[in-house]
MARLO-302054 format. One record per residue (C-alpha): residue in three letters; x, y, z. Coordinates in steps of 0.25 Angstrom, whole numbers, plus 5000, padded with zeros to 4 digits. Last residue first. Example, Ala and Ser with C-alpha at 12.3 -4.5 7.8 and 13.67 -1.06 7.14 Angstrom:
# MARLO-302054
ser505549965029 ala504949825031 
//
This chain:
# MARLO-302054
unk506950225109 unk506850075110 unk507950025116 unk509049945107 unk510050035112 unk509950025126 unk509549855123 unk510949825118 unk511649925127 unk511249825138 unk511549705131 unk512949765126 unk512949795139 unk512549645146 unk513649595135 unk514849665140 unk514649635153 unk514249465148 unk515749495144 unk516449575153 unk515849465165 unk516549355154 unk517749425156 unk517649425170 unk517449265171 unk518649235161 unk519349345172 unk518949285184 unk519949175185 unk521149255192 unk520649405195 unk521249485183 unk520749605192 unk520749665177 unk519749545173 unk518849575186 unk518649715184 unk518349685169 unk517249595175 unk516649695187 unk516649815174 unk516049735165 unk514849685174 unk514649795177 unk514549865163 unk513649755159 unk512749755170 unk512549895171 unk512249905155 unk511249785155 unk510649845169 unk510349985160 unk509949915149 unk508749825155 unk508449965164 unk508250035152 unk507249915147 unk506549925161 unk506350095158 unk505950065143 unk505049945150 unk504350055160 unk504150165149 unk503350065142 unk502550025153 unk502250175156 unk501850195140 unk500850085142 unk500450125156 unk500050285150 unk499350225135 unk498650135145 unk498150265154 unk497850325142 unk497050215134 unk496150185148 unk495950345148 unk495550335133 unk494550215135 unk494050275148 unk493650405139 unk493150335127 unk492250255138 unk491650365143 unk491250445129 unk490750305125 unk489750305136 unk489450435133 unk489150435118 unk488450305119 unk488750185116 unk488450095101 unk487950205094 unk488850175082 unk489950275083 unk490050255100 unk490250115099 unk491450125087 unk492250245095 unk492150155108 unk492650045099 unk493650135093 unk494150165108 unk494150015112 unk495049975100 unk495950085103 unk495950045118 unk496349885113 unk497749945109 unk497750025122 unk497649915130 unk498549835120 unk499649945124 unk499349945138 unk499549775138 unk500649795129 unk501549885140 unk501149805150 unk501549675143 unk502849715138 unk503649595135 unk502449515130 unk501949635121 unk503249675116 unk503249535110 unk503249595095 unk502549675085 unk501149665095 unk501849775104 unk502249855092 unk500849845088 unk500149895101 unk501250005101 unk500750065087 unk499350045095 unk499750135107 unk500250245097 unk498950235090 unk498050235105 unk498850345110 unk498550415099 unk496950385098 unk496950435112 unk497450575109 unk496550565097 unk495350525104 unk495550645115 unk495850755107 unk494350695100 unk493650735111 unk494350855115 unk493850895099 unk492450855102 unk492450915115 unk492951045109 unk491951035096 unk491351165095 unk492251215083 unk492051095077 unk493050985072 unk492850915084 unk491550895082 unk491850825067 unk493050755073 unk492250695084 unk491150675072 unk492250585063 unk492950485073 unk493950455064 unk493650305067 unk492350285071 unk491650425066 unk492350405053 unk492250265053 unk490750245055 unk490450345045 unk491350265032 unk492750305031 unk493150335020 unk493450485023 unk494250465034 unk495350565029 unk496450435028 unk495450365019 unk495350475009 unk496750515010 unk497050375006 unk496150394994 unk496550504990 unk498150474991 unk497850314984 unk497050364972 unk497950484969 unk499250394971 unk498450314960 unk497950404951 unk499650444950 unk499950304948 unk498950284937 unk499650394929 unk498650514928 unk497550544914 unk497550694909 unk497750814919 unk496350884921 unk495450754917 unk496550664925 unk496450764939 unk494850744938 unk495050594936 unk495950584947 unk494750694956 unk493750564951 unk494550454955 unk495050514970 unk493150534970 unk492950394966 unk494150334976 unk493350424988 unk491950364985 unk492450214986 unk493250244998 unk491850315003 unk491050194998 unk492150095004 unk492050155017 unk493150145026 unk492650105044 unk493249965041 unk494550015036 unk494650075051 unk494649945056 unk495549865045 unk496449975051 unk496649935066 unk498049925068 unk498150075070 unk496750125074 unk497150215087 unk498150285078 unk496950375072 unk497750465062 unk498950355058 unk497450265057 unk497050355047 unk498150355038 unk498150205038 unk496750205034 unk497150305022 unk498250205018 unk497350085021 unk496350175010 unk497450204999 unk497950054997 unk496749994998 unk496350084986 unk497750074979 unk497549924982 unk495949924975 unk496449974963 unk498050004961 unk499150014968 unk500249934957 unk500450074951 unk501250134964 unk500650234973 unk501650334977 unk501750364991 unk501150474998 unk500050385004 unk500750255005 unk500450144997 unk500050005000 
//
């Protein structure tokens, strides 16, 4: 799939140029509501084909418009044009059916908001956005968890992270429920705000039970270094004592010295930064 801004090659045609242009609006979406990362067959539910459909007829007709002006274009070039609107489209929310931009772009908070009388609106929405970025910086470390055994190693720090994880789910539920009539306007009001003080005081042990494994791995690398130095600077003393049959047993004190620090110096500079 092509990039928006890159070119579009000739073998992008059809339905592919089309698939290709709508995932890279969805992904443009999802970079502006984080909380929805790993979940994009979910907002591809919420795209209308009519309005995709209506958007392709519109990009054809303003092609043949510029072709009528300018003569025929190279089928590469009608197709970067295809590609570019089209994502765009997509990336604006436009092909979204209803449902998805109140659901997922939350259309009449932005609407209120929007207006000169909308300050609890607008307070409103301050509020999502902040939530929805610690959600998305939460999921990025979800799947970094998931890329390895981190998870096993670090089990407070995975079970905040899933916690928050399961919060975004949560949150759209609530979103879902309240769009279709399913719970009140109060009762959903209440438990958006437990949801988001649950989320922050999770965000808040999660980041504490990272700080407290940085502090551990420091210490690892700390006691490596002591050690090795020591255990150097006892063996060497031993070996210039030239202390009759010690020496083979110093040397190999310099040794294992030698290899706790390379050990130590090892982890400092592998860290992560």
């Amino acid at each position: 799939m092509a990039k928006k801004g890159s070119k579009v090659t000739t073998h992008l045609r059809g339905n592919d140029l089309i698939a290709g242009a709508v995932q890279d609006g969805v992904e443009t979406i999802i970079e502006k509501h984080p909380r929805f990362k790993g979940r994009e067959k979910y907002i591809q539910g919420y795209l209308s084909q009519k309005n995709v459909t209506h958007a392709l007829s519109e990009i054809n007709y303003e092609i043949g418009q510029i072709e009528a002006q300018k003569g025929p274009l190279p089928e590469t070039e009608k197709a970067q044009m295809i590609y570019d609107s089209l994502s765009a489209y997509v990336a604006r929310g436009d092909a979204f059916d209803d449902d998805g931009k109140e659901v997922i772009l939350k259309g009449s908070l932005e609407e209120k908001a929007g207006k000169w009388h909308g300050f609890k609106a607008r307070r409103q929405l301050g509020k999502e956005r902040s939530l929805e970025r610690t959600m998305g910086a939460f999921s990025d470390l979800y799947h970094l968890l998931k890329s390895g055994d981190y998870a096993e190693r670090m089990p407070e720090v995975a079970r905040d992270v899933n916690s928050i994880y399961d919060g975004g789910f949560l949150d759209t539920a609530l979103d879902f429920l309240k769009h279709y009539g399913l719970m009140t306007s109060k009762r959903y009001n209440m438990l958006k705000s437990s949801l988001r003080k649950g989320i922050e005081k999770a965000g808040e042990r999660a980041r504490g039970s990272v700080e407290h494994y940085v502090h551990a791995y420091n210490a690892a690398t700390a006691v490596f270094l002591i050690l090795g130095a020591g255990l150097i600077i006892f063996s060497s003393g031993e070996i210039t004592g030239n202390v009759v049959g010690s020496s083979l047993n110093s040397s190999y004190g310099v040794i294992v010295g030698v290899l706790l620090m390379i050990v130590g110096y090892f982890i400092y500079t592998n860290k992560p930064r």
